[in-house]
Wavefront OBJ file of the C-alpha trace (Angstrom):
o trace
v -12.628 -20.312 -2.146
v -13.272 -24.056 -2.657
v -10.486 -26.182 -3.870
v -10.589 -26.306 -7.594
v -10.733 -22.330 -7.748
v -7.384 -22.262 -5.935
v -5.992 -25.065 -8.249
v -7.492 -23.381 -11.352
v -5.914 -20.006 -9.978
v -2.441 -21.446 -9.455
v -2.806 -22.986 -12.699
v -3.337 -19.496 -14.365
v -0.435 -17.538 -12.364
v 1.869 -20.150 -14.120
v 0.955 -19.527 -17.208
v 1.432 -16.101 -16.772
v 4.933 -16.562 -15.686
v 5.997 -18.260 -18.317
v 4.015 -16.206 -21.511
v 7.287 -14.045 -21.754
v 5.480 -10.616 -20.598
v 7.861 -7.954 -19.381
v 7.208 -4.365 -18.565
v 8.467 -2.139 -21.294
v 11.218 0.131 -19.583
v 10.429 -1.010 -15.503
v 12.701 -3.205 -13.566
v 12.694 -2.291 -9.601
v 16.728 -2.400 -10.110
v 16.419 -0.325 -13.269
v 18.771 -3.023 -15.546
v 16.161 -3.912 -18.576
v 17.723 -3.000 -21.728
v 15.284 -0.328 -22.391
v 16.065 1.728 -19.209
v 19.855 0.982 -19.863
v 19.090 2.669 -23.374
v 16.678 5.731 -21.406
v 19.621 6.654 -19.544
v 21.895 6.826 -22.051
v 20.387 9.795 -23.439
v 21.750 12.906 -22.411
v 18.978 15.775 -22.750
v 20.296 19.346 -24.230
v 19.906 22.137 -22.227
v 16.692 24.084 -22.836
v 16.467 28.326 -23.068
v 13.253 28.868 -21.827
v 10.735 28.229 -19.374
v 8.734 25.607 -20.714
v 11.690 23.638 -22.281
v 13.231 23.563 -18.946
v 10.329 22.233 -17.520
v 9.885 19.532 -20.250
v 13.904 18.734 -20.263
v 13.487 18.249 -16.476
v 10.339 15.840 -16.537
v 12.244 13.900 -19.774
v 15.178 13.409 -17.353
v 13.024 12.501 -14.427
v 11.891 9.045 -15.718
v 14.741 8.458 -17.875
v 17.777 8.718 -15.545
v 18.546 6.380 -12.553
v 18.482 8.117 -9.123
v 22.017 9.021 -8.619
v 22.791 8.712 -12.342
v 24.433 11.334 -14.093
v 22.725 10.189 -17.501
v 24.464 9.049 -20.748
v 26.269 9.817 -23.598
v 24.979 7.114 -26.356
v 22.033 9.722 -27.995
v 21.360 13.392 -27.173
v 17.831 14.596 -27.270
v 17.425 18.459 -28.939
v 14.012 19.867 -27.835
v 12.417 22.532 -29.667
v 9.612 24.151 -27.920
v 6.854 26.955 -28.084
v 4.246 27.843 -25.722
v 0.955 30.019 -26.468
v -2.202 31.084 -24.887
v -5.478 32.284 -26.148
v -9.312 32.788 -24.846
v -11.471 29.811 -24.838
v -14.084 31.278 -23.194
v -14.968 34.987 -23.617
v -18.138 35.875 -22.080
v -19.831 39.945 -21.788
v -20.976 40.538 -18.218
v -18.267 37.726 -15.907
v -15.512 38.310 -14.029
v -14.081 34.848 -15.437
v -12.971 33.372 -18.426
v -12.023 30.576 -19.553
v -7.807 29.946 -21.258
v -6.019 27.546 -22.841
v -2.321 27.016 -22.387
v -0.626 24.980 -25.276
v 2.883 23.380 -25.402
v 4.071 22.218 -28.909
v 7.189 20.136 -28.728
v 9.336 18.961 -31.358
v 12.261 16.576 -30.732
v 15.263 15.172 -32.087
v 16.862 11.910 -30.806
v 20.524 11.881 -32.238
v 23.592 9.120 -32.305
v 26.304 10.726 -31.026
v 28.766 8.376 -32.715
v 27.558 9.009 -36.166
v 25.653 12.443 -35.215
v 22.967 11.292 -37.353
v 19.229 11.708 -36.276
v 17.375 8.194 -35.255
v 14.410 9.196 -34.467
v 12.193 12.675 -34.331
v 8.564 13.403 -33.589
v 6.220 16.536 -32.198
v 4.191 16.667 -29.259
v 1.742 18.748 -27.805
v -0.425 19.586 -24.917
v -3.589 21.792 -23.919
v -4.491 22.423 -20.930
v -7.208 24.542 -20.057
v -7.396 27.259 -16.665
v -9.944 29.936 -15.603
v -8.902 33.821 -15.253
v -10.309 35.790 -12.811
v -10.377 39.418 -11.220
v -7.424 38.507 -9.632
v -3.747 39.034 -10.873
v -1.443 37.173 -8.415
v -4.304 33.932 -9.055
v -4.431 34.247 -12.533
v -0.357 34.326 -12.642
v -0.776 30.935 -10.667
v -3.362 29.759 -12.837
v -1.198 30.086 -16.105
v 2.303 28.874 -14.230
v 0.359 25.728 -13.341
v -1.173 25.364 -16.624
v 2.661 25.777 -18.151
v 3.440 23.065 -15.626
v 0.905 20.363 -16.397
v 1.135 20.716 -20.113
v 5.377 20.686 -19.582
v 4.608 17.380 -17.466
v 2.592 15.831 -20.031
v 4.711 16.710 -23.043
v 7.758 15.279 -21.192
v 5.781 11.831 -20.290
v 4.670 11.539 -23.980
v 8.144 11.750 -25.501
v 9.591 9.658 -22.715
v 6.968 6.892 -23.960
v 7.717 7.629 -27.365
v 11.775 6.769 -26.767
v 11.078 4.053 -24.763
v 9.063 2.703 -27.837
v 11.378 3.292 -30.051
v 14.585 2.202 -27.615
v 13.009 -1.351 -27.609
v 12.838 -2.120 -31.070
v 16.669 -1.347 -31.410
l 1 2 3 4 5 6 7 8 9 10 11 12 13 14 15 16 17 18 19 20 21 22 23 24 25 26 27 28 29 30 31 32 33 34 35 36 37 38 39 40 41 42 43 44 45 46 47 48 49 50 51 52 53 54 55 56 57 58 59 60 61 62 63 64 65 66 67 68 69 70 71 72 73 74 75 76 77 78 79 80 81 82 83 84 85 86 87 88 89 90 91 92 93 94 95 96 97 98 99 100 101 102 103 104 105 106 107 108 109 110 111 112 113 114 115 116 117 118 119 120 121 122 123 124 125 126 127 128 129 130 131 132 133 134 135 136 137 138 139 140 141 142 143 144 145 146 147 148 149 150 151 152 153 154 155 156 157 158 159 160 161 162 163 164 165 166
């Protein structure tokens, strides 16, 4: 590297710095305002399967290790998971499913008790069934799991989002 592409590449790394750019809700020691916000949000406790498993990824990226979570906005989750054939073919010993996760949710002040912010979510992920029952149970569980993950991540975005403008 000759010497004006090292002077033109310092040049550009302090611009950078000083454009102002910070990550939306990532700090390594967790302080920016949005993650202060994120883990004030305490997540109400789900009744099923899937809503456990989306309450648990929501609370994953939201809440500090070693955090016990907050008490400035409660998140209500409302969810329903279905299945149905994709694929359905005469003659194979597979076929093809869909699992789908529909999420609603309901970001609350707990001072007021008034909603601030609401939105659905969903996810479909697709899995093979075969002439196998203990697979095909694993096939659908992970199916649950990867459309719970990607719920969860979508509505964690979606607060963040909405945390920094307020």
């Amino acid at each position: 590297m000759n010497r004006w592409n090292r002077t033109l590449l310092v040049v550009a790394a302090l611009g950078l710095g000083g454009c102002g750019f910070t990550p939306l809700y990532g700090t390594p020691d967790n302080s920016s305002p949005v993650a202060l916000k994120l883990a004030s949000i305490t997540v109400a406790e789900q009744d099923n399967r899937l809503g456990q498993l989306v309450r648990n990824e929501i609370i994953s990226g939201i809440t500090p290790a070693g955090s016990p979570g907050g008490d400035a906005y409660r998140l209500e989750l409302q969810t329903e998971g279905s299945e149905e054939v994709a694929i359905d073919a005469i003659n194979t010993e597979s076929l093809r499913q869909l699992y789908r996760a529909n999420v609603k949710f309901v970001l609350y002040d707990t001072q007021t008790g008034k909603p601030v912010y609401s939105g659905k979510t969903f996810s479909q992920v697709g899995y093979d069934r075969v002439d196998a029952p203990v697979a095909n149970l694993q096939a659908q569980v992970n199916a649950q799991e990867r459309a719970a993950r990607e719920t969860g991540q979508d509505i964690r975005t979606r607060l963040a989002a909405f945390l920094s403008t307020n």
